[in-house]
Each structure stands twice: as structure tokens, then as C-alpha cells.
Steps between C-alpha positions, in 0.01 A plus 500: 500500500361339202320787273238404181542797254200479297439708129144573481341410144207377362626239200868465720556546885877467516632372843813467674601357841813614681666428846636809645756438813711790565616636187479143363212416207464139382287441269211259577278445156349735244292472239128668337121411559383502130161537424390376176367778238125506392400322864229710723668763726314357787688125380832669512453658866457150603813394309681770682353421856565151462852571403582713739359273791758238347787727494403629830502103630749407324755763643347622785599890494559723803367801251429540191612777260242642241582838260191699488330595191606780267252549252577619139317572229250179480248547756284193437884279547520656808170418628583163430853501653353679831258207525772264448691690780255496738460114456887505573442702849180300594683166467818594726284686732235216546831209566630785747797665279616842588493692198725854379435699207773674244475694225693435241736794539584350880581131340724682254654720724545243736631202260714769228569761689325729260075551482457565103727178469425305204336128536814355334744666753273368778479155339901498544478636806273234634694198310836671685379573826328140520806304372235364193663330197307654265253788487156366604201459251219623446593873617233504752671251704835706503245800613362282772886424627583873482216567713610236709842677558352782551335409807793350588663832474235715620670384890417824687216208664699188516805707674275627774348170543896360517576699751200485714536109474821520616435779737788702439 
């Protein structure tokens, strides 16, 4: 199963594309959607769309893997984030993509071990777990990989469909 993990952002969408066979994860490609600063929000939705229907042709994902919002003091960045988001879900949806949701305490539990984790530990993690030779940059794109792995992870799904499959 090849899984897009996607961190939602209005300036940087960081992305990350795994293969997931068995307990197996290759890494396919990873990287962020900058948008440039001072550019219309409406300009950088289209960024976004456009580079998610490239990453989404490009790799072709069974599913993609997006954390859900957690909003903090800024309001008016979160606004703009959520917009940003739901360009991300439109996109995948539209080119046929299943798409899961995490929180952040899931991808942390699920990549660390531990869900008040801090992002360095999960940027090891991630580097570790995916065999990387060095941590990857910018920290949204390590995000996107640990959310990645976390779908990976989250098998309670994938193992029923395994054994359905394979009708045992």
C-alpha cells in the first residue's frame, strides 16, 4: 500500500510518501508545497491544489494520511490553515484518494510510543524507523512522514482487510 502523509499549512504543506508491505516501509519521496509569503490566500490554495494533484500523479497513493487541525492561540492562522486543509482533502477526494484523519497525539503515540512526545524525538523516530540518512527538512515534511507511519501503524483496518483477502 502506498500512503501520502500530508501536513496541512498555509505558507508549507509538508508531504511524505511511504510504501507499507507487511511491517515493511520504504520510503518513496518527500518533500513541502511552499507557498510564497505576501501572495493572495486564494493564489496559494491553487499552489496547494496544484501540488497536491502532482504528488497525487506522481505517486499514485492507495490513501492518504492528513493530521487534523489543533488550533492554538492564533485564530485568524487557523482560519487560514483550515482553508489550506480543506484544499488538501478536496484534491485527494476529487482524484479518488481514500483519506484518514489523526490527531497529533495518535501520530505521536503511534510513531514514539509516547503522545506529549516532543517534535525532535519524533523527528528521530521517523529518520530511524524509515532508514533516512539524515533527519528530513523543513520539519513539516518529517510531520508529514510521521503521519505517514502512523497510518501505517494504525493496522486494526489493513489486518482485517489481510485476512479477509486471504480468507482465513
Amino acid at each position: 500500500m502506498i500512503i501520502l502523509g500530508i501536513d496541512p499549512g498555509l505558507a508549507i504543506v509538508g508531504w511524505g510518501v511511504i510504501e507499507c508491505n507487511g511491517s515493511k516501509l520504504t520510503t518513496l519521496g518527500y518533500g513541502a508545497i511552499e507557498t510564497p509569503a505576501h501572495t493572495s490566500t486564494e493564489d496559494r490554495l491553487l499552489l496547494i491544489h496544484k501540488g497536491m494533484r502532482e504528488l497525487i500523479e506522481r505517486y499514485h497513493p492507495d490513501e492518504m494520511a492528513v493530521e487534523e487541525l489543533f488550533f492554538n492561540t492564533n485564530i485568524t492562522t487557523g482560519i487560514r490553515v483550515a482553508e489550506a486543509r480543506g484544499v488538501i482533502l478536496m484534491s485527494a477526494h476529487a482524484m479518488g484518494v481514500k483519506i484518514s484523519e489523526y490527531t497529533p497525539l495518535q501520530v505521536k503515540q503511534a510513531v514514539v510510543g509516547y503522545g506529549r512526545a516532543e517534535k525532535k524525538q519524533v523527528i528521530n523516530m521517523v529518520t530511524m524507523l524509515l532508514g533516512l540518512p539524515k533527519p528530513p527538512k523543513p520539519d513539516d515534511t518529517a510531520d508529514a512522514l510521521a503521519i505517514a507511519i502512523c497510518h501505517a501503524h494504525s493496522g486494526g483496518s489493513r489486518l482485517a482487510k489481510y485476512y479477509n483477502q486471504n480468507n482465513y
